[in-house]
C-alpha positions in Angstrom: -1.5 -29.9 6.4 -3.5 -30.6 9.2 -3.3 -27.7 11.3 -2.7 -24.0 10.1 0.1 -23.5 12.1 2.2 -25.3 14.6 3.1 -23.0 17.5 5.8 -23.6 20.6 3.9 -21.9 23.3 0.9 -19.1 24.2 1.4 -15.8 22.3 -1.8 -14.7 23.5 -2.1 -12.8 27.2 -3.0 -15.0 30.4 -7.0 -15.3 30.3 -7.3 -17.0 33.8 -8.9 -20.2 33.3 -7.3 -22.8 34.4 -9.5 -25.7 35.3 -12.2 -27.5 33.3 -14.8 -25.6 35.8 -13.5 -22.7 34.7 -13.9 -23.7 31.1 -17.3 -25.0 31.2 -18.7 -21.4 31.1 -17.6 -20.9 27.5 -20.1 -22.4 24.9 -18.8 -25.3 22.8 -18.9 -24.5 18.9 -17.7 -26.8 16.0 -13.8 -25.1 14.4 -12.4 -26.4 11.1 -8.9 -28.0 12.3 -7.2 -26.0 9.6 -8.2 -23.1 11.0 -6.4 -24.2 14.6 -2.5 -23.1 15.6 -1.1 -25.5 17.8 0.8 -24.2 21.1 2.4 -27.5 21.7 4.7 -28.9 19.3 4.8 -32.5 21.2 2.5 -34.6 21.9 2.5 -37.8 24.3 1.6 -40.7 22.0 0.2 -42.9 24.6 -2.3 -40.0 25.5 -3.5 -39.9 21.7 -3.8 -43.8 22.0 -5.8 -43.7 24.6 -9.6 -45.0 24.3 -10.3 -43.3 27.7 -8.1 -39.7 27.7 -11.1 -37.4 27.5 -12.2 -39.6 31.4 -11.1 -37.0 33.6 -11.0 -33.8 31.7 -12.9 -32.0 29.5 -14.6 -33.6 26.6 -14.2 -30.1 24.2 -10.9 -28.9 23.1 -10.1 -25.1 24.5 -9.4 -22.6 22.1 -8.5 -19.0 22.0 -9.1 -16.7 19.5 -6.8 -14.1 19.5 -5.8 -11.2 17.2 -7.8 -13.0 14.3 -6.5 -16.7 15.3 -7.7 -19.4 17.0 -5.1 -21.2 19.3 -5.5 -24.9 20.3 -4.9 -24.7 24.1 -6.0 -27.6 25.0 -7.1 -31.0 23.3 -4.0 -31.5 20.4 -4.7 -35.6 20.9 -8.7 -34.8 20.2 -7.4 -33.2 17.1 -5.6 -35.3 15.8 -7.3 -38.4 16.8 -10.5 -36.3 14.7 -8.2 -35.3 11.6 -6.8 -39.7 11.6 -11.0 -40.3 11.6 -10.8 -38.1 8.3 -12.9 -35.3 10.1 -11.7 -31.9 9.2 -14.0 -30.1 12.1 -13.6 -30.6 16.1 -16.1 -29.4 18.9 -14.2 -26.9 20.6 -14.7 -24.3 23.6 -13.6 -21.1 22.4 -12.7 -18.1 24.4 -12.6 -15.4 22.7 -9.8 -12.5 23.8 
């Protein structure tokens, strides 16, 4: 398995950062992917495909640990593109709740 969990949707409470400005204040770290619960159970595949999806966003995943879990808000197709490379790790910001 890839991921620890696959989630459908955001259990944890609204944290108010929306934007990848609002992001960039939380320190990237490097997270194990099977550590990571999913909040999307879909993913477009054209995005994961994509040599240049990272162009216009952020170029860390967004995670939030909450209540001793860390969600995957933000970067599924960086995860999975890292776990088809065969990397079990992905650099992440996460926000801690």
């Amino acid at each position: 398995m890839i991921f620890k969990a696959v989630g459908d949707g955001r259990p944890y409470p609204d944290h108010g950062l929306v934007s990848p400005r609002d992001w960039s204040t939380v320190s990237p770290r490097v997270v194990r992917l099977d550590e990571l619960v999913t909040v999307k159970r879909t993913l477009d595949l054209d995005t994961l495909l994509s040599e240049d999806s990272t162009f216009y966003g952020d170029i860390f995943a967004h995670v939030v640990a909450w209540e001793g879990d860390l969600y995957l808000e933000d970067g599924l197709h960086r995860a999975l593109r890292a776990a088809l490379q065969q990397r079990p790790v992905l650099h992440a910001r996460v926000l801690v709740l």
